[in-house]
C-alpha positions in Angstrom: -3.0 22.1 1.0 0.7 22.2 1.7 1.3 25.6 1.8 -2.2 26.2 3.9 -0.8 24.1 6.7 2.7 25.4 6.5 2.7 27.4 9.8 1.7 24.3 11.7 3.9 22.2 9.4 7.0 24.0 11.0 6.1 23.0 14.5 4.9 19.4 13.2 7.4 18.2 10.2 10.5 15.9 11.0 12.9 14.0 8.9 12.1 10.5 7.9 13.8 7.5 5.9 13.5 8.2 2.4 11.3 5.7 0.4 11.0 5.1 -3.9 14.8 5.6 -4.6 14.2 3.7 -7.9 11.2 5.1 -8.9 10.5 7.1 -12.2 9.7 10.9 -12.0 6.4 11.9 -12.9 5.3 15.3 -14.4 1.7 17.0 -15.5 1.2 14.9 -18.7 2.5 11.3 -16.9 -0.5 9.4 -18.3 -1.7 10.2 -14.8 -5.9 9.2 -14.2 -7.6 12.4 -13.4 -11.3 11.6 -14.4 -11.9 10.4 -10.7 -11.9 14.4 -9.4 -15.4 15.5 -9.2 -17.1 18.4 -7.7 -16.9 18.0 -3.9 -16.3 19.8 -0.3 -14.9 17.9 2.6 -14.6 19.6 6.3 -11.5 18.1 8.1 -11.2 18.2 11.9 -7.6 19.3 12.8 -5.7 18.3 15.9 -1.9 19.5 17.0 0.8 18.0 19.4 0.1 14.0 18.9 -4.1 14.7 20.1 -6.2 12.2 17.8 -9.5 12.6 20.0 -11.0 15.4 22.2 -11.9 18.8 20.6 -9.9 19.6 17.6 -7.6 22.9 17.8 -9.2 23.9 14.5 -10.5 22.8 11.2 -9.9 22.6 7.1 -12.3 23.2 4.5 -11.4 21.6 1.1 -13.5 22.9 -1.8 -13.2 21.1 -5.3 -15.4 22.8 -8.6 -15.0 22.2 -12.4 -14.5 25.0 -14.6 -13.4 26.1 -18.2 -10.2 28.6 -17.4 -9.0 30.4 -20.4 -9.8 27.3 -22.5 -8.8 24.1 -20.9 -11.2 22.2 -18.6 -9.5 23.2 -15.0 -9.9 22.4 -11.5 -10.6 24.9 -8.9 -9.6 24.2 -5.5 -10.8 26.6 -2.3 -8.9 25.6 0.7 -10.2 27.5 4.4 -8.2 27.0 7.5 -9.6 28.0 10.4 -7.8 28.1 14.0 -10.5 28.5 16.7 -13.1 30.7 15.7 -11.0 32.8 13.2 -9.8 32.1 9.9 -5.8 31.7 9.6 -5.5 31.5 6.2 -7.5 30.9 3.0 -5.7 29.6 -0.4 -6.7 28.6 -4.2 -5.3 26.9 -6.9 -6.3 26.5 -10.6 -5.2 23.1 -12.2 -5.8 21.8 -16.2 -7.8 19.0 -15.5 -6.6 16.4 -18.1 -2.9 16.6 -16.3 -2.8 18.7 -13.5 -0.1 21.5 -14.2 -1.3 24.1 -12.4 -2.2 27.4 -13.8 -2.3 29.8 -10.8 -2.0 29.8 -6.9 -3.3 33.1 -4.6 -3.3 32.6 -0.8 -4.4 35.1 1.9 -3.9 34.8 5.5 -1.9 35.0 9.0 1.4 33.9 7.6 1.3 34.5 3.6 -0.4 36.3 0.8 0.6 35.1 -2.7 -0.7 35.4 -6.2 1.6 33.1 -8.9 0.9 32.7 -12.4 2.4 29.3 -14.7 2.8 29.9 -17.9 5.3 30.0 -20.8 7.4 27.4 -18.6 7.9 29.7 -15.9 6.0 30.8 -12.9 5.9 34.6 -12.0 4.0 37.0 -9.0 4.2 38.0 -5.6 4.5 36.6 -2.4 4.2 38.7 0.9 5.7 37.0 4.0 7.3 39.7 6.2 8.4 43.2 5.0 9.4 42.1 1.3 11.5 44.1 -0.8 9.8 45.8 -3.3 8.8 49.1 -1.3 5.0 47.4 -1.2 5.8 44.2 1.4 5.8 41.8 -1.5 8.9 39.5 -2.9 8.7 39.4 -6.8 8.7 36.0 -7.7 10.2 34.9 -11.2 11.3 31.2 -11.5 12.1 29.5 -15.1 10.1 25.7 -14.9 12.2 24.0 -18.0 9.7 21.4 -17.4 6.1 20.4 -16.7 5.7 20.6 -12.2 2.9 19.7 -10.0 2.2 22.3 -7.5 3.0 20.9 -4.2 -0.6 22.7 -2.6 -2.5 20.1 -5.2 -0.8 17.0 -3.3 -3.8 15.0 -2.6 -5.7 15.3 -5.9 -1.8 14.2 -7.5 -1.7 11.2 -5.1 -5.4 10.6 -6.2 -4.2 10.2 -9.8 -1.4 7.5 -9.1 -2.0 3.9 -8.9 -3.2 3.3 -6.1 -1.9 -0.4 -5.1 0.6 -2.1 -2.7 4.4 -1.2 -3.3 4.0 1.3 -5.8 6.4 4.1 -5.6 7.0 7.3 -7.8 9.1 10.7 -7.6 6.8 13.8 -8.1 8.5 17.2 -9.8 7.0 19.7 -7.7 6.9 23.2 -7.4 7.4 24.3 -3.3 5.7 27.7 -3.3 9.1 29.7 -1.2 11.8 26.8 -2.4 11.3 26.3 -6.3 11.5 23.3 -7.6 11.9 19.9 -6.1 11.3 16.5 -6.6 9.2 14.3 -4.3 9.3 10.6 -3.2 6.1 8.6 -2.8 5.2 5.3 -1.9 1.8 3.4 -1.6 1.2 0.8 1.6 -1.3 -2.1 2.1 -5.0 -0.5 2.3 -5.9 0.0 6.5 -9.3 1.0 7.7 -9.5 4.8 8.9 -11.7 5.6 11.6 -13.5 8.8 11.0 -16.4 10.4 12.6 -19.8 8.0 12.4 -17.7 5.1 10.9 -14.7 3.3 9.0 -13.2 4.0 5.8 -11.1 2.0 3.6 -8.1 4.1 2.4 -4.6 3.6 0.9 -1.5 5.3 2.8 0.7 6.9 0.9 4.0 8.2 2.4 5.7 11.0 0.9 9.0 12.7 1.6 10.7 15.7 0.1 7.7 17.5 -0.8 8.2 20.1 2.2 5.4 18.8 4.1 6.2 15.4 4.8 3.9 12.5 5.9 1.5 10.4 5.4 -1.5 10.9 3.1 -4.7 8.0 3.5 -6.6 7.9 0.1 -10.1 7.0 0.0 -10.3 3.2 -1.7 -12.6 3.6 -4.8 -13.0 7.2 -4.8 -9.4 8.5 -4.6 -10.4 11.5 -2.2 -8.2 12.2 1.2 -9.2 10.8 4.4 -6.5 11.7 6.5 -3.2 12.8 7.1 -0.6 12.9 9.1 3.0 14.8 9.2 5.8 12.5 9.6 6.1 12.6 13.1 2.7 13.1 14.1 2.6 16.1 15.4 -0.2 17.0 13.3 -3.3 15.2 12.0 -6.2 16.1 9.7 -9.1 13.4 9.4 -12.2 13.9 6.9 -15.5 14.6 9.5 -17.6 15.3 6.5 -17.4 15.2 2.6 -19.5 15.5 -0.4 -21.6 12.3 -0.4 -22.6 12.9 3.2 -23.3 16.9 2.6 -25.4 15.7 -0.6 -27.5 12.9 1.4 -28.2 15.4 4.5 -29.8 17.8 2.1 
């Protein structure tokens, strides 16, 4: 998701205190719970410049499927943003399902095209963002990964996997498609009740910092799923207006 908001994440992304100093760093094969991600699509309503009501400026489609991917269990993620009427950019990620290393990452759209392969602890591909340099618009991209990463697109299914209580904090190793390899800080607040469209949910906020879109992410209590979030200083805000047990019951 990360990278499918980053051309309104550079209008809407501001520095904030750091938060976890102390905490361990977590990589694909943590001991992480991942059984929770199930099949699902959620529609997002997206608003810019500080709006939380009124029309939104556009909105985000988060697909989430099951598959078998060259062996392991996977998950596949489709991710559509749309601006308007048009579509600015559409990405997907491949994930091994029992730890979340990701596997691939392609992206399409207004601001980026990109098409990365992990494997053999490194990531290789393309990314096309400008004029590039290899006579075809593209940037070759060949990065060693000594160790296990999390792509930082997969953010919300990661925050899903941690525990999700009161004063827990964590550092993330992440992979920032464009800046390599970082390492995130998160930190889990008292549950709040999110407003959404036709309702309430319950949902704990999680603030994270250093993950090069910064903010805070509200996890659905129970099912682990996003419900909102918010760039850390509000300039932009996503909020669920539909997801999978609502699509399922309207059928």
């Amino acid at each position: 998701m990360r990278r499918l908001l980053a051309p309104l994440l550079l209008l809407a992304c501001a520095a904030a205190p750091a938060v976890g100093a102390q905490a361990p760093v977590l990589r694909p094969g943590s001991g992480m719970q991942t059984d929770y991600i199930q099949p699902r699509a959620d529609t997002f309503d997206l608003f810019l410049g500080g709006r939380t009501l009124g029309t939104p400026d556009g909105t985000l489609m988060l697909d989430t499927r099951l598959a078998t991917v060259g062996g392991p269990a996977a998950i596949v993620r489709l991710e559509m943003l749309r601006i308007g009427v048009g579509v600015a950019q559409v990405d997907s990620f491949v994930l091994v399902r029992a730890t979340l290393a990701p596997l691939s990452s392609h992206a399409e759209g207004i601001s980026v095209d990109r098409s990365l392969h992990f494997a053999g602890g490194r990531v290789r591909g393309w990314t096309r963002d400008g004029e590039g340099r290899d006579g075809k618009g593209r940037d070759s991209v060949d990065v060693a990964l000594p160790d296990p990463v999390f792509l930082s697109s997969s953010m919300d299914l990661v925050l899903g996997a941690l525990p999700l209580r009161a004063g827990y904090t964590a550092k993330l190793a992440l992979y920032v498609d464009g800046e390599g390899v970082t390492t995130a800080r998160v930190q889990v607040a008292e549950p709040e009740e999110v407003t959404v469209p036709g309702g309430q949910v319950r949902a704990w906020p999680v603030t994270v910092r250093g993950s090069g879109a910064d903010g805070t992410y509200w996890m659905e209590d129970g099912a682990r799923t996003l419900v909102q979030f918010v760039t850390a200083d509000r300039g932009m805000r996503i909020v669920r207006n539909r997801g999978a047990g609502e699509r399922m019951a309207a059928r």
